[in-house]
N, C-alpha and C positions, 0 to 999 in steps of 0.2 A: 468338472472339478472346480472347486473354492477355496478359498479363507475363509475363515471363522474364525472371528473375533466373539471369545464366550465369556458371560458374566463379568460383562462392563456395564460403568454406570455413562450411560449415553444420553450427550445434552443436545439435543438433537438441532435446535435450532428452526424448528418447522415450523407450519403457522400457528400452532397452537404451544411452541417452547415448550414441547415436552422433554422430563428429566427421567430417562427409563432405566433401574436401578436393577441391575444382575440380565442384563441380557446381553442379545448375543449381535452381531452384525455379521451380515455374509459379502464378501467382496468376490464378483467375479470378475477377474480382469481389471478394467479400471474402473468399473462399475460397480454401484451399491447394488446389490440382487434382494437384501432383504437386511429388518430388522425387529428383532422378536425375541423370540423363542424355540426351540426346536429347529433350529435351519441347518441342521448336519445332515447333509447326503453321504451317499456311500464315496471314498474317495477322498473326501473334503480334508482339508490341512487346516487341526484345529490348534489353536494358541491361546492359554488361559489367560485373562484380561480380568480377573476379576477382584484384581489388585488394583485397577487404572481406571481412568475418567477419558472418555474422550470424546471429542469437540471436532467440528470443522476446522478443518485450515485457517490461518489467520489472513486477513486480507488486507493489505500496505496499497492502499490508492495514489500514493503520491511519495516516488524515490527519486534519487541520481545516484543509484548505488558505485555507481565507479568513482567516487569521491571520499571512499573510506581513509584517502591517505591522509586529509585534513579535522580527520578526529583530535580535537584537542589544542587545533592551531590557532581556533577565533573569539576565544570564552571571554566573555566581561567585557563588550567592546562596546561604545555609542552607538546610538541610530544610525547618525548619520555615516558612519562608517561602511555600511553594506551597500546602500540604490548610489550608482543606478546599475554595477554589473554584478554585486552580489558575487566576491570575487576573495579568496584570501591569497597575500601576498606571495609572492615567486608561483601564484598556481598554472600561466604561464608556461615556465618552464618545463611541467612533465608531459612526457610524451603521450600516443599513444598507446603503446605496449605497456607505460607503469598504469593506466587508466585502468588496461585489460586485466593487469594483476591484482589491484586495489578490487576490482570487479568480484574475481574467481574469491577473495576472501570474503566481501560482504554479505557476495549469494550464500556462500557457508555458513558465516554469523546469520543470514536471515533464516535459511533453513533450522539452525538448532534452538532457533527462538521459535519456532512453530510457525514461521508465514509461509505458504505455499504458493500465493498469487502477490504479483507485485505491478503497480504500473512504471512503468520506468521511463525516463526521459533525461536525455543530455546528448550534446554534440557526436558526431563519428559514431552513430548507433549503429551503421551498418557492420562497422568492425567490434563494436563493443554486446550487440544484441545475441551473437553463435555463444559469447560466453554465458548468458544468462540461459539459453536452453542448454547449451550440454551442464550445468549445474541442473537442471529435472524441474526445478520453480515453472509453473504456470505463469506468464506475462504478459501486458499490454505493454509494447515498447513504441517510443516517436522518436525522431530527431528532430534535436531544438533546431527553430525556424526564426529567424530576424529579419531586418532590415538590414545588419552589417556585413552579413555575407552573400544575401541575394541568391542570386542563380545559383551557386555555389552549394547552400542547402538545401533548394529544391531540390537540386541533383542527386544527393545523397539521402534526402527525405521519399524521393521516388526510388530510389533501389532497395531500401527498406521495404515500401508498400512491397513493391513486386516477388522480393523474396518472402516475406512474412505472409504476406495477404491481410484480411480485416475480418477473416473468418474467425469468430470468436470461439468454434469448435477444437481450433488449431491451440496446442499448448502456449504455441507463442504465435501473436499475433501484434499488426501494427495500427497503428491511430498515428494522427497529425495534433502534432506539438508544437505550434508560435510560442512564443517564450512569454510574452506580458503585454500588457496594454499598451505603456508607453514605449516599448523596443521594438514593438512589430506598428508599421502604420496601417493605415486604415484599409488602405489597398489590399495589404498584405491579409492583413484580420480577415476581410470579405471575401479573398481568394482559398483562405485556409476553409469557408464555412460553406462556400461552393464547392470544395471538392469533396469537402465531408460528405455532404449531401449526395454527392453522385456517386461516392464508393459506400455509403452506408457505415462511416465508421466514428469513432469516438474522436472530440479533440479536448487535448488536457493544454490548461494554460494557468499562469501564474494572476490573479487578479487582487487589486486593491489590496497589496502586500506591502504598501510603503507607501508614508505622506508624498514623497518623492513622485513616485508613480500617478498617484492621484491628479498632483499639481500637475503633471505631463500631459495624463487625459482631458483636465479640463484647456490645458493651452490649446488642444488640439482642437478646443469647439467645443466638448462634450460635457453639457450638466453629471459628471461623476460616472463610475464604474460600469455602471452597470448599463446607463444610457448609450457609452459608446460599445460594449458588448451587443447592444436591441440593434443599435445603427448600421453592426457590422455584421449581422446575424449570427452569433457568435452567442446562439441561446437556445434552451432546449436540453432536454434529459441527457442527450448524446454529448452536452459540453462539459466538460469537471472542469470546474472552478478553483484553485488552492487559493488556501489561504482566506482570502476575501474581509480580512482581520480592519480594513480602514473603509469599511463601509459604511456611509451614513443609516441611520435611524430609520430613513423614508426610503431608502433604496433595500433594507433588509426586510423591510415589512411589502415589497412589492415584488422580493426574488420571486416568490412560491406560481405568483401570474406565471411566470418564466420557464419553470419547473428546473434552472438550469440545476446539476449536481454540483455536490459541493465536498473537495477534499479537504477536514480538516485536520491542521496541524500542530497541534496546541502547544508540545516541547519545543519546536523552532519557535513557531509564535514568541514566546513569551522569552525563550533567551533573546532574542535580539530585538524584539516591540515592547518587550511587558506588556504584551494585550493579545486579547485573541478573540476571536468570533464567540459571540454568545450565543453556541446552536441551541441553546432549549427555544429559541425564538422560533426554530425553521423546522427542529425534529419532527417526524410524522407526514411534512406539507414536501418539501424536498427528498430525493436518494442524496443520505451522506455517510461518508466512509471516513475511516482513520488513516492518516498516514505520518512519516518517519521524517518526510525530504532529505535533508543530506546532513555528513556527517560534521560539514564544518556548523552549522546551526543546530541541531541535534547530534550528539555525540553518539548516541545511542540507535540502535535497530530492532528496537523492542516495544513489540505492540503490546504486550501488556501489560507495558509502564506506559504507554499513549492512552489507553484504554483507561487506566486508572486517574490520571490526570485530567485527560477529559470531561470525566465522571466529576473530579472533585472541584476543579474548574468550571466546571458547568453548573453545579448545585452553589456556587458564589454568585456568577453571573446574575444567575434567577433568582437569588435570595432565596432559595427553594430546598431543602434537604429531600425533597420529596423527587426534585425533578431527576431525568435521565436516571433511572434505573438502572438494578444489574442488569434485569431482563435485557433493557433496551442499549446498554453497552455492548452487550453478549451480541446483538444482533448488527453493532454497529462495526465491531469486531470480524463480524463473519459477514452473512448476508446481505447486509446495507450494503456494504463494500464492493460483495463480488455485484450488484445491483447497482452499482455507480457505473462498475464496469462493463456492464451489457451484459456478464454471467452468471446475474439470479437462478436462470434456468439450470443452470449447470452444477455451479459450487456455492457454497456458502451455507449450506443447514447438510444434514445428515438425514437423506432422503432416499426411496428406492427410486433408480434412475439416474441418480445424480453420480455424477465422479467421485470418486474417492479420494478425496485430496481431504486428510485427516493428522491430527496432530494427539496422540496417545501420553496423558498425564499420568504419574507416578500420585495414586494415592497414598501413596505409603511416604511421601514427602513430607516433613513439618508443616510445611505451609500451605500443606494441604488437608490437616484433620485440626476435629474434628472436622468431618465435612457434614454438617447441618444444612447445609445448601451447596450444593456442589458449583452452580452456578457465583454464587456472591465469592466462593475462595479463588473460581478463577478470577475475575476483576480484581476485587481488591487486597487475596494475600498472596496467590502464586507467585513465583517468580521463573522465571525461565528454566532454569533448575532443576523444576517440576518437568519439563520435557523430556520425553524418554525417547519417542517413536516419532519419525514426519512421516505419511507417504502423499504421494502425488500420482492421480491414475491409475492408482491401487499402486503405486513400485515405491519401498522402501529407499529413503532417500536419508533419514537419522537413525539407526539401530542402537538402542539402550544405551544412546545419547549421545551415540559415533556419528560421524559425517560415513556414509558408506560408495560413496563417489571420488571421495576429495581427503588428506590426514591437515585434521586442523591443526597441529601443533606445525609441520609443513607449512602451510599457509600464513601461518603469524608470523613466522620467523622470514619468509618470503617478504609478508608484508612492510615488518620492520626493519629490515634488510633495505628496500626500497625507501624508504622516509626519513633513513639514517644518512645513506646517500645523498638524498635529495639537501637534505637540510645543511649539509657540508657544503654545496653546492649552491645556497640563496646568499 
């Protein structure tokens, strides 16, 4: 017995983008079984779709989603206001458990925005990682690693690995997260990039994110980012890079040697740099994904307003209206992403084989007709809105635009409940 998903227009995202207009998609379990035409067995649970557009899961390479409490607290501020802790005031004071709660809403805002896979990374993951699976989200999660706690993270960074594993098959899975260049020493960088290598798994870090940072790296001995990255082996497809926004000229045109991955994030970027990576320089030679980071630097957990920016951002950059495509946002959106993450294989196109982690558009949206290209209205007119359906694994996780786990009007009221508190309290 299956799902049938019938007469959808299916962007499939596979090597050849195809856009398959009135057909049918078969989910068994959490598996794609087929996509076509005629795929109704005897038994089969069919669902007419042929009102909807749908797409792979969206894919967010670089979050702190337990930070949704500082939406709105750090707009309009200096540079030099953020490095070197990248910190907004009284953040301090919340605990734990308001972390866990800020958490339970943002994986709900990410689910109804379409993203199913997310990387995630911040402090106390061991206690804050149970909530990002029982939300159904797909995940890469670390606990941030520094110099300022020492042993103290390793300890909690090692009870992570051993609950999660680095088995990328596993819905939630763990990787090793030092925080940046200049907060982790060198010691510490080379330690993260040896164990990487011994358990086979991802490590995500913050890089050449701030003048700040930079001037750090070079105190430390190192001609610039990316030297002290080669020095500390801390390079290679298995590394995600965020950011990478204050990278010279000669070190951007040498990443690709490296192959290291690169998370960009062009809404944080430019609220607190005004500048951002000019990927039309790297697209094609590097894996790079889109992501969100947090909500005090991006207010927002919307990839297809990152998607779109990126795109119009990147066609400045290059002086290029030609550059970065829908196609190639579409792909940077889904595939590149889960491809950053080690789960090409897995997720990110609409393939037989691959898991069903899909995100079901409302054609019948404004901003979604005409659809002349169903590909160019996702990127640049959809809006979240258009979301009707998430699942993950084949299991319903947003039902005709419900949270079906979690009641988001609950949730807000929790959340702001929590931040009204707090803010009586700074």
């Amino acid at each position: 017995m299956a799902l049938v998903l019938t007469g959808a227009t299916i962007i499939t995202v596979d090597g050849d983008n195809r856009v398959l207009r009135g057909a049918d998609l078969r989910l068994e379990g959490p598996i794609i079984a087929g996509i076509g035409t005629s795929l109704v067995g005897p038994g089969d649970t069919l669902l007419d779709y042929s009102d909807s557009v749908i797409v792979p899961g969206f894919v967010n390479v670089h979050t702190h989603a337990a930070t949704g409490l500082f939406r709105g607290r750090a707009d309009d501020l200096p540079r030099n206001f953020w490095p070197p802790h990248f910190r907004v005031p009284g953040q301090e004071r919340f605990r734990v458990e308001d972390y866990q709660l800020s958490l339970r809403a943002v994986c709900a805002e990410l689910l109804l925005n379409g993203v199913t896979c997310i990387a995630d990374r911040l402090g106390d993951m061991d206690k804050l990682a149970p909530i990002i699976s029982e939300s159904g989200l797909r995940a890469v999660v670390g606990h941030t690693l520094s110099d300022a706690r020492g042993a103290a993270d390793w300890a909690t960074c090692e009870r992570v690995l051993e609950t999660y594993g680095v088995d990328p098959s596993r819905r939630v899975f763990a990787g090793l997260a030092p925080h940046a260049l200049d907060s982790c020493s060198d010691s510490l960088l080379r330690a993260c990039a040896t164990r990487a290598e011994r358990l086979g798994c991802r490590i995500f870090i913050h890089v050449a994110q701030s003048a700040a940072e930079v001037a750090a790296v070079h105190a430390k001995g190192h001609n610039g980012a990316l030297a002290c990255m080669a020095a500390t082996g801390l390079v290679g497809p298995h590394v995600v890079a965020a950011h990478g926004i204050y990278l010279t000229d000669a070190e951007i045109a040498a990443w690709p040697q490296f192959s290291t991955s690169i998370a960009h994030c062009p809404a944080s970027n430019l609220k607190i740099e005004a500048r951002t990576l000019p990927i039309h320089r790297l697209h094609g030679q590097v894996a790079i994904g889109l992501g969100t980071d947090w909500s005090a630097t991006n207010n927002a957990w919307d990839m297809l307003a990152e998607a779109r920016l990126a795109a119009l951002v990147g066609k400045m950059l290059a002086d290029d209206p030609t550059a970065l495509t829908v196609s190639a946002m579409m792909r940077l959106l889904t595939i590149d992403g889960a491809r950053v993450l080690g789960l090409g294989h897995m997720i990110g196109s609409i393939e037989v084989g691959k898991r069903a982690d899909l995100v079901i558009l409302d054609a019948n949206c404004l901003s979604m007709s005409p659809m002349h290209d169903p590909v160019s209205n996702v990127i640049y007119a959809a809006g979240t809105r258009a979301v009707r359906h998430v699942l993950v694994d084949g299991e319903w996780l947003v039902r005709d635009g419900r949270l079906v786990r979690a009641d988001e009007a609950q949730l807000a009221k929790a959340h702001n409940r929590l931040a009204a508190y707090a803010l009586r309290h700074l």
